[in-house]
N, C-alpha and C positions, 0 to 999 in steps of 0.2 A: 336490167340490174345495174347500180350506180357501180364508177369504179372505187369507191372505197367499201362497198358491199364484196365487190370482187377480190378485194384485199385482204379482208377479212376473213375470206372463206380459204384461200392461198395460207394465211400464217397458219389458220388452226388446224390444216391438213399436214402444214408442218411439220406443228406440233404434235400430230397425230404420229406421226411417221416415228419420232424420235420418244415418245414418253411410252408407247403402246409393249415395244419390246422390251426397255427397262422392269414397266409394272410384270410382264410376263416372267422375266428372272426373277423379280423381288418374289411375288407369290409361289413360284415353284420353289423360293430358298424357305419360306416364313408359314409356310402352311401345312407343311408335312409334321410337325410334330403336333398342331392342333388339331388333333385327330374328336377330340372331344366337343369341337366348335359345331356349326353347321355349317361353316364353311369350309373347318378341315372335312369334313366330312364329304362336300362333295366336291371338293378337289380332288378328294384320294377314288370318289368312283369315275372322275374324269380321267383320274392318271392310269386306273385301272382299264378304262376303256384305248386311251392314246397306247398303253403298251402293247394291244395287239393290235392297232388297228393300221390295217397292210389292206387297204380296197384293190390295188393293182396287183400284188401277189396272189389275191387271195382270187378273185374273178378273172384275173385275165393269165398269171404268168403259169397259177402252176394248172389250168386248162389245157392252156395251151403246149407246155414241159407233156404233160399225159397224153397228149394226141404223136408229138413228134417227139419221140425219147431223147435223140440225139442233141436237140435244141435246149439249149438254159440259153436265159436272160436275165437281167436286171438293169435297174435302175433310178434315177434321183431327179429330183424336183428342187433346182436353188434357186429365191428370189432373193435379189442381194440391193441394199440400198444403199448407195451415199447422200449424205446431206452435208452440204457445206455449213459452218454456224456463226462464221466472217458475213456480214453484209455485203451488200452487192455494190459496185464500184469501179471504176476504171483500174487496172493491172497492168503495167507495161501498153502493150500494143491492142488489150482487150477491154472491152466492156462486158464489165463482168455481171451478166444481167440474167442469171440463173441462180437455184439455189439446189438443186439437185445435179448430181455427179455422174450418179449411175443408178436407174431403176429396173435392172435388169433381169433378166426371166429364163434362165437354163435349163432344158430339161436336156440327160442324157439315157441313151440305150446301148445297154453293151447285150450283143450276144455271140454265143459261141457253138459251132455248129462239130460236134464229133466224129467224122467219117471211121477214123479207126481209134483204138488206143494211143497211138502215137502222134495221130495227123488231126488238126483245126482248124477250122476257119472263124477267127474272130474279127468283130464289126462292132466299134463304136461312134455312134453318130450323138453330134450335138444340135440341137434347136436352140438360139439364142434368139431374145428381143428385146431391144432396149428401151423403155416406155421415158427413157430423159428430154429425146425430143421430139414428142408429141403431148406429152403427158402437163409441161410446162409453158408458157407463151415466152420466147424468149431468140431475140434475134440474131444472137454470137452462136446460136447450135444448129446449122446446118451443113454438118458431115456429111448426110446419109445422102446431098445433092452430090456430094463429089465421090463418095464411094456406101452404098447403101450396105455393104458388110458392116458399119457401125453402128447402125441399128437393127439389120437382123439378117441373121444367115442366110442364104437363100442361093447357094450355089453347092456342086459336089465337095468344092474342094475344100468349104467349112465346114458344112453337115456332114460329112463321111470324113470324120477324126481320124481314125484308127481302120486299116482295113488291111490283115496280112493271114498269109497260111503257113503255122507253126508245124514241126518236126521233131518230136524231140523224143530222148532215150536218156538213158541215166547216165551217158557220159558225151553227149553231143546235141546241143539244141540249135534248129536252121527257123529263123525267122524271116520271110522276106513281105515285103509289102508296104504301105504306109503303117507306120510307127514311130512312136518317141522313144525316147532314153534316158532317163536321171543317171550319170553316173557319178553324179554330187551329192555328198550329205548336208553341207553347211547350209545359214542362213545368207544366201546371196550365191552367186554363178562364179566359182571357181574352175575347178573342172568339168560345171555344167555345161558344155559347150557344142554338143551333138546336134541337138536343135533350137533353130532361130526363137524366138520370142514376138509373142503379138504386146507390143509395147502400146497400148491405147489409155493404160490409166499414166504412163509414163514416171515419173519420179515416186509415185504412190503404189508401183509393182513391187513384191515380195515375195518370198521364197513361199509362203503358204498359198499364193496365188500359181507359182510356178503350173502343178501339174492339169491348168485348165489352161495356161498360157502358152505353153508350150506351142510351136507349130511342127506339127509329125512332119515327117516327108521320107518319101519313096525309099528303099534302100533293102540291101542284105544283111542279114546281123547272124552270125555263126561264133557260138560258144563251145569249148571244147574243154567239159570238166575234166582232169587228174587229179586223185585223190582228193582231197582237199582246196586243191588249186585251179584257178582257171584261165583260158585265155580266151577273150572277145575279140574279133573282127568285124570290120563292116567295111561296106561297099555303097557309096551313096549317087548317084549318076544323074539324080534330081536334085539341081539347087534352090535352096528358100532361102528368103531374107527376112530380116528384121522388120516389122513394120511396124512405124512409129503410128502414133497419133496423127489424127486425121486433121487437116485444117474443119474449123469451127467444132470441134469436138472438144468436149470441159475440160480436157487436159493439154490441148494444145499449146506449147509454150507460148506464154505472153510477150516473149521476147522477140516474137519473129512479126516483120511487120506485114500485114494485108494484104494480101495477091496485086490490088489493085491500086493500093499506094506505090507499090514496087514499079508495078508496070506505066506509072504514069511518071514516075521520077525517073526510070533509065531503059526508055524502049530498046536501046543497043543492048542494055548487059544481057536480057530476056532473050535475046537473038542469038549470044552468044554462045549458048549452051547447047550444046551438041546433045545427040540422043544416046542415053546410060549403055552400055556395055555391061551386056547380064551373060554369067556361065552358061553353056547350049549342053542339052542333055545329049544333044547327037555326037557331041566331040570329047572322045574317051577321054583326053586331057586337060578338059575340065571337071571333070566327078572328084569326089571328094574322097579319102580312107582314112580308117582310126584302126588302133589298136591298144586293147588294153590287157595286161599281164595282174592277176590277182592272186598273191601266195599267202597260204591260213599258216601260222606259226602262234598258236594259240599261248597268251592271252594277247598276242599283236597280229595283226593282219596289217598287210601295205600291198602297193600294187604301183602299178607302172602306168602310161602311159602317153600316146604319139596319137596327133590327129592332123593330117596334112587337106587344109581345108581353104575356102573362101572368108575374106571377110566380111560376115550377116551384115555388116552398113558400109554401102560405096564411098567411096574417097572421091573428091573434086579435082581433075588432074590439068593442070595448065595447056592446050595443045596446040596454041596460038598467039598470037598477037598482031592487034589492026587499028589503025589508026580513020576513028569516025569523025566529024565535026571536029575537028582539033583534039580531038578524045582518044587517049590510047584503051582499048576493050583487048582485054584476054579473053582468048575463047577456051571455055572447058568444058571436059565431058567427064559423067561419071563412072566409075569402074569397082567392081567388087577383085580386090589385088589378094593374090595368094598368102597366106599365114604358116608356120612350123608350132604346133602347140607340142610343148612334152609337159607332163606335168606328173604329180606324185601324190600320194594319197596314203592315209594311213591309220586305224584304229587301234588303241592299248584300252583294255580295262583290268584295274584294279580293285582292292579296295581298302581301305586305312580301319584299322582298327582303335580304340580305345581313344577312339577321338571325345576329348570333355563335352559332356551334353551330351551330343549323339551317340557314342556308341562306337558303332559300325560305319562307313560310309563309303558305302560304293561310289566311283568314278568313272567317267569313260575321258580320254582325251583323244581328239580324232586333227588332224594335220592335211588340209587339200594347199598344194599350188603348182601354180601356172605358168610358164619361161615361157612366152611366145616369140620367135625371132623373124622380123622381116617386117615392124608393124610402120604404116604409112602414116604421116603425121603433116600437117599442112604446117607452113612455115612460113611468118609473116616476113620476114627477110630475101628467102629463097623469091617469094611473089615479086617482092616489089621490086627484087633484079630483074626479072622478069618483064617488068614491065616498062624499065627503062635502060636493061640491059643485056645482056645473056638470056636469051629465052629458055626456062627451065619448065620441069612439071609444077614447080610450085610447093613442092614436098620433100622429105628427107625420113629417112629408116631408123627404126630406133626398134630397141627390144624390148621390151613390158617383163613386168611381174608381177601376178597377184597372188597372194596367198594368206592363209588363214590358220588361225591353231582356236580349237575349242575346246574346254573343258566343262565336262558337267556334272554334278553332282546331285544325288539323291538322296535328299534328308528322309529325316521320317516325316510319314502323312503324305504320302507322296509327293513332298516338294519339291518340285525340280528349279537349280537354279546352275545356269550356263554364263559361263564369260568367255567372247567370244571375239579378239582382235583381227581385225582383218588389215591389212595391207598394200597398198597400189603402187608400184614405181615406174619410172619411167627411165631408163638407165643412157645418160649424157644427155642430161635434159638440158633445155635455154629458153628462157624466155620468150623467145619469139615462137615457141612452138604450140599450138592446137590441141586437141583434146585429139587421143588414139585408145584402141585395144586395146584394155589391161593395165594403163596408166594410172596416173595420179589426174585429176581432173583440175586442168587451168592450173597446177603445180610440176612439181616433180614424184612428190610422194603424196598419199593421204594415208591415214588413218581412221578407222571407226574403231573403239573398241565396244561390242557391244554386249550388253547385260539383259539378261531375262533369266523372270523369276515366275513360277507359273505352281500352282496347286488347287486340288478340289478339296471340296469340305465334306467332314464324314458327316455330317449332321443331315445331308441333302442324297447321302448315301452317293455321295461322289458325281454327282449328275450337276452340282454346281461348280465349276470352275473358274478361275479369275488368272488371270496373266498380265504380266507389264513385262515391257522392253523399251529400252533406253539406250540411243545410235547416238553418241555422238561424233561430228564430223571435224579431225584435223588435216591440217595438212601444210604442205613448206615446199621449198623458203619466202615463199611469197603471202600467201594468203592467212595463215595460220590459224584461225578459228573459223570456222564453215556454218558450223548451226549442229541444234540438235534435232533431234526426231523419236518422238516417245509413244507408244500405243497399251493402250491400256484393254483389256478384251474381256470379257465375261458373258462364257456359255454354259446352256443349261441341256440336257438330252431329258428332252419330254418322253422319249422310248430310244428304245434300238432301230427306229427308224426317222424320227423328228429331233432335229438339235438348232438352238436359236441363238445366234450370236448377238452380241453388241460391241462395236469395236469403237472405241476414240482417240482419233491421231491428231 
């Protein structure tokens, strides 16, 4: 087969990819009222068929539920695609010679095993696979050589997500084992901070992605409700880190140049790098503790909270200097440095009455931030003393702030529409200083303030929905305008168990 045969077959699979799920929304918007067609007509006995049709519930779970009482299960099937629609082309340090993102293949199982009333054992395991690079010929995607978790699970400590035995009573709950924790509502990681993040789609992660991104880890988590109020503890003695994108994987920045341009332009600096300093589970003074204070004062709720932890991405620390070939080489190693996080949190709902046009208009406005103290920040100043003077780390201490106010509003028709400012600072910021925890990135401050507007249509009996969100990025006194970032999303729920997204960012 020629290669422009072969090219031809590559566009229109493409194009398959990206028109297949659009025509799928359009007909399930445009066909429900042609009920007199014969196409309404047998759309409506395929929707009639998609609404019960449950083959895994039906032959395998609730059999199995009858054999072993104590046993429930469930579970999902996501295949999620990105398609780039930018042509292919050199990027910074990459050839950019793909056009798929992510063709990836989730399946999860959550079960939960009863021994008593009070006592569980729950187990959520994930199966991932990523068909981006095998599925395409393209020479910039070999991650899965440097680490094959980016193409498919295939060890305990991916596939067994969630693995812990609950205790709980109506006024004391003991969780221990591997698990996550949301203890954030907004869109983005404010107080989300408990667990690290599998950062592999990198600048393209989002809050709707958070609860598959998340990485659980080991820990005690002891809840002790009063009244209305409650107080969380936890005990974490297993550290995880953040993990970025994998070299040759479709999100790796372009920024960073080639292993082996690197190592061919300064075999010393390669040398100089000491082997990373990672927290040991064995030594009590490394583990991590939070605590969090949550009081109902209805229609306000706020809460407290203290998280004396690791930083999830190690810092570069100067521990050296040697003079090679005429060459002054700093040697460094890396280290994950200790953090003080307190932060605050808070929901009010309201609602305005006699508002023109609407009516009524409920509101919620919710307030998450974050005062982190002790945050390590690289400092091109502090180096270059370093390197011709004063041998230093190479770094300097500063305290971060991030924090957030949302407001959101419920029109009629269920329209939801959020405004949502978030904020970064870096407090006695300069120039010469690096990107840190909680900061303004490459500034002092940033701002996003961001907008979404999200509703379904009664005509589709609410099964069609449509959502935009609009991030734009500021920030000072240097940079001032960043860029923006819009997502436009439209899905449809073919039943209570099939929903098909289209997302365009």
């Amino acid at each position: 087969m020629g290669h422009g045969s072969k090219k031809k077959q590559a566009v229109l699979g493409r194009f398959i990819y990206v028109i297949v799920p659009i025509l799928m929304v359009i007909c399930g918007a445009w066909v429900q009222p042609a009920h007199a067609s014969w196409f309404g007509d047998s759309w409506s006995r395929f929707d009639r068929f998609l609404a019960t049709f449950d083959p895994a519930g039906r032959y395998v779970r609730q059999p199995v539920e009858k054999q072993v009482p104590a046993l429930t299960f469930k579970g999902f099937y996501r295949q999620w695609t990105d398609v780039m629609l930018t042509g292919q082309g050199r990027v910074g340090n990459r050839q950019k010679d793909f056009r798929f993102a992510q063709l990836q293949n989730l399946f999860e199982l959550e079960m939960h095993y009863q021994f008593s009333p009070n006592l569980e054992l729950t187990s959520v395991n994930h199966f991932l696979y990523d068909g981006v690079y095998n599925w395409q010929d393209s020479a910039g995607l070999y991650a899965p050589r440097i680490n094959e978790t980016s193409r498919m699970y295939h060890n305990f400590d991916r596939i067994v997500r969630e693995l812990y035995l609950s205790y709980r009573t109506h006024s004391l709950d003991v969780v221990i084992g591997k698990q996550q924790i949301a203890w954030g509502k907004m869109d983005g990681q404010f107080i989300d901070i408990i667990n690290p993040m599998d950062r592999r789609e990198a600048v393209q992660l989002e809050a709707s992605d958070f609860e598959y991104r998340r990485l659980p880890t080991w820990m005690a988590n002891v809840t002790y409700f009063f009244g209305a109020n409650s107080l969380n503890l936890l005990y974490i003695p297993n550290f995880e880190q953040n993990r970025q994108a994998v070299p040759g994987s479709p999100w790796y920045s372009p920024s960073i140049p080639p292993r082996d341009t690197v190592r061919k332009a300064s075999i010393p600096l390669l040398k100089s790098a000491r082997q990373r300093k990672r927290p040991s589970f064995a030594d009590w003074g490394d583990h991590e503790y939070g605590a969090r204070l949550d009081v109902s004062m209805e229609p306000l709720t706020w809460g407290l909270i203290y998280f004396y932890a690791w930083n999830d991405d190690p810092t570069s620390f100067i521990i050296d200097r040697r003079v090679v070939n005429n060459q002054v080489v700093l040697d460094r190693q890396t280290r994950h440095t200790r953090l003080h996080h307190f932060g605050i949190t808070a929901d009010y709902a309201t609602s305005f009455s006699g508002v023109p046009v609407v009516g009524e208009l409920p509101v919620v406005m919710r307030v998450e931030g974050l005062w982190t103290k002790g945050v390590k920040f690289a400092d091109a100043n502090r180096a270059a003393s370093a390197a011709t003077g004063e041998l230093n780390s190479g770094l300097i201490t500063r305290d971060t702030l991030r924090a957030a106010l949302a407001v959101e509003f419920a029109f009629p028709g269920n329209t939801s529409v959020i405004l949502q400012p978030s904020l970064f600072f870096t407090f006695d910021w300069r120039e010469s200083l690096g990107n840190g925890f909680g900061g303004g990135v490459g500034d002092q401050w940033s701002v996003i303030p961001v907008f979404f507007i999200g509703r379904p249509f009664r005509f589709t009996r609410d099964r069609l929905r449509l959502e935009f969100t609009a991030s734009p990025y500021l920030s000072g006194p240097v940079r001032e305008w960043q860029g923006l970032k819009t997502k436009v999303v439209a899905s449809y729920n073919f039943s209570q168990f099939i929903t098909g997204r289209l997302i365009y960012t």
